[in-house]
N, C-alpha and C positions, 0 to 999 in steps of 0.2 A: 769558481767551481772546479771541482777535480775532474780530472779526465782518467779513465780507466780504459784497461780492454778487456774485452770477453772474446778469449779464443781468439786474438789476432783482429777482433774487431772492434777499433778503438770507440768509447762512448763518453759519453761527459752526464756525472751522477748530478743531481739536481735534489733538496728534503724540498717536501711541499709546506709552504708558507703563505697565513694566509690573513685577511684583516677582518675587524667582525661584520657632445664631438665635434675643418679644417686639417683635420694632418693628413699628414703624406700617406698614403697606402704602400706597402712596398710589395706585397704579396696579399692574393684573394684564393688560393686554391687548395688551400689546407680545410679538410674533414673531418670530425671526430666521430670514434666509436665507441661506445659503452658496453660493454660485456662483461661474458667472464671466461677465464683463458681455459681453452679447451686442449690445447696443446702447447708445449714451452721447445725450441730448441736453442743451439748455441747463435743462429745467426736469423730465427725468423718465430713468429710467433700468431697464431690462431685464436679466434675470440671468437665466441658464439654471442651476436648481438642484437638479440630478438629473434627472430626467425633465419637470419641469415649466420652463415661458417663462412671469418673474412680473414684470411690469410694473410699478414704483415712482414716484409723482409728488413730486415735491420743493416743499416749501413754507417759509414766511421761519424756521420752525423746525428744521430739516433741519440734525442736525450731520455734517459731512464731514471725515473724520478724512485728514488727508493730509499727510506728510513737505515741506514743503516753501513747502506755501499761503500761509502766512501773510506769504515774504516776500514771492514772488510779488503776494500782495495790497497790501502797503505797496507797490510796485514800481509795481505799477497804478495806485494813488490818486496816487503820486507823478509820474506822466506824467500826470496828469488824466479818469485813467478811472474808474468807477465802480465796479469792480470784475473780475473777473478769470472764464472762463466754467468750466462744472462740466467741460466736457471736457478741461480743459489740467491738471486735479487725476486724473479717473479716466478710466481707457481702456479701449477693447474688447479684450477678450481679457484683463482684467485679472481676478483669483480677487480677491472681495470677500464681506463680513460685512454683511447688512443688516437694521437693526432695523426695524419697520414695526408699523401698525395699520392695522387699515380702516377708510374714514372715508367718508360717504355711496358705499361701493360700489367704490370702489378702495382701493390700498394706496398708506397714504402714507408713506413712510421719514421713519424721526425722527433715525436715524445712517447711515451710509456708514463703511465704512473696508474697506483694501486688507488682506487675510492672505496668508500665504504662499502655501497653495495654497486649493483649493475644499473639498476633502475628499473623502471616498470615498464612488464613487458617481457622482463629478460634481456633489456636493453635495447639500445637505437643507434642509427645513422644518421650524424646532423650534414646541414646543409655546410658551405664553403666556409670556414675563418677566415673573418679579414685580418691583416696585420699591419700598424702606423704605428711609423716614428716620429718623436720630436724633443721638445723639451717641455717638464714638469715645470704649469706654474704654481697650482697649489694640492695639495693632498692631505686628507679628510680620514676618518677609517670607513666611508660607505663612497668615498668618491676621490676622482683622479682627474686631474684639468691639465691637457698636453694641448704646448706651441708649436703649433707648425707654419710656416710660410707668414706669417701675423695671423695668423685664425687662431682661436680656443676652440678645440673639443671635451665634454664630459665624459668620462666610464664610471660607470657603476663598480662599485667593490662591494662584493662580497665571498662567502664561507669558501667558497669555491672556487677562488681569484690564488693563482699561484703566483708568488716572486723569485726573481731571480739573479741573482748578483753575486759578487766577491762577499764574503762573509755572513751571507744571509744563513747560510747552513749552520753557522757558530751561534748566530743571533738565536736562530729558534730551537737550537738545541740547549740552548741556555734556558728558555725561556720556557720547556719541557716541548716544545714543536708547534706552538701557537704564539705569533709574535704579531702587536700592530702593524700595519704596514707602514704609516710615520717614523717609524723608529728606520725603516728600511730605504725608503724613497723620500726623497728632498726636492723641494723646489731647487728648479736650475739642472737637476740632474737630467741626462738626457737616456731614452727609454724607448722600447718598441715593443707596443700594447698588441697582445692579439683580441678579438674580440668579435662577437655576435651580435646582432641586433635585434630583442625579443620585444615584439606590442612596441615599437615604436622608441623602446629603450635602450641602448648601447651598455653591454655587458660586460666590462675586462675579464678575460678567461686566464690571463696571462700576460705579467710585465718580466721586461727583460730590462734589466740597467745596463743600459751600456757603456757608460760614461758617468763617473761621481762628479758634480758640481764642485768649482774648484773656488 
């Protein structure tokens, strides 16, 4: 993944990629919001999601999933800028997905990415992300089976499930920006699923490769 800055505040761009549970938990405090942005700055960003206006501060962790950024951001290093601002990736009025947690008392977005729409309602407040790591034993395009400690767990893949890794952004721009997820995650690889639990069923919202099987 490339790393950019917006204004001094470094981000790492992420294209969204996508297919058609024993592990480790490492974190459970991650929320998501569904809106549509009501205000864009260089270092923090407002969603109206349903009924509520939720304020999000962006820090040098902040991933911003955006079609585009990346060259955008070569483009800018190459004219001798430092980087490229958060408003020229997301716009008002735009329907976005925002991961967050709260952090001394505000909410601080960990992802950003554009959806199709807000959802119904005008959008919502889900409950905590959980997030586990391990190793991929097998992978499906509706399913993802991670080791951890000798336990299998299952996730669900679908339309919605984004990946993340060293070249998945060339994959699916090849591929016009819809890429199996097979072609991307390998058994053996090792991976840290973020995920939901909906009616009893384990939902991957999000893999992160962290390591390619060797």
């Amino acid at each position: 993944m490339l790393p950019i800055r917006l204004l001094g505040v470094p981000l790492v761009v992420a294209l969204v990629l996508v297919g058609p549970t024993g592990v480790r938990q490492a974190v459970a405090q991650d929320r998501t919001a569904r809106g549509t942005v009501t205000t864009v700055t260089d270092v923090s960003l407002t969603v109206k999601a349903g009924d509520k206006d939720m304020t999000f501060d962006i820090d040098s962790k902040t991933l911003v999933h955006a079609v585009g950024a990346g060259r955008q951001t070569r483009a800018a290093q190459a004219a001798g800028a430092a980087g490229i601002k958060l408003t020229s990736v997301i716009q008002s009025g735009e329907p976005v997905l925002v991961t967050y947690h709260e952090a001394n008392g505000k909410n601080l977005a960990t992802d950003i990415r554009p959806v199709a729409t807000p959802g119904s309602g005008g959008g919502s407040v889900s409950e905590a992300t959980r997030i586990a790591t391990g190793t991929v034993k097998s992978v499906t395009a509706s399913a993802l089976v991670v080791t951890s400690d000798g336990k299998d767990s299952t996730f669900v893949i679908d339309r919605e499930t984004l990946v993340q890794g060293r070249g998945a952004g060339t994959a699916a721009a090849a591929a016009g920006g819809r890429v199996a997820i097979a072609s991307l995650v390998s058994a053996r690889d090792t991976v840290s699923v973020s995920y939901k639990e909906i009616a009893g069923v384990i939902h991957a919202t999000e893999i992160r490769i962290a390591a390619k099987a060797r």
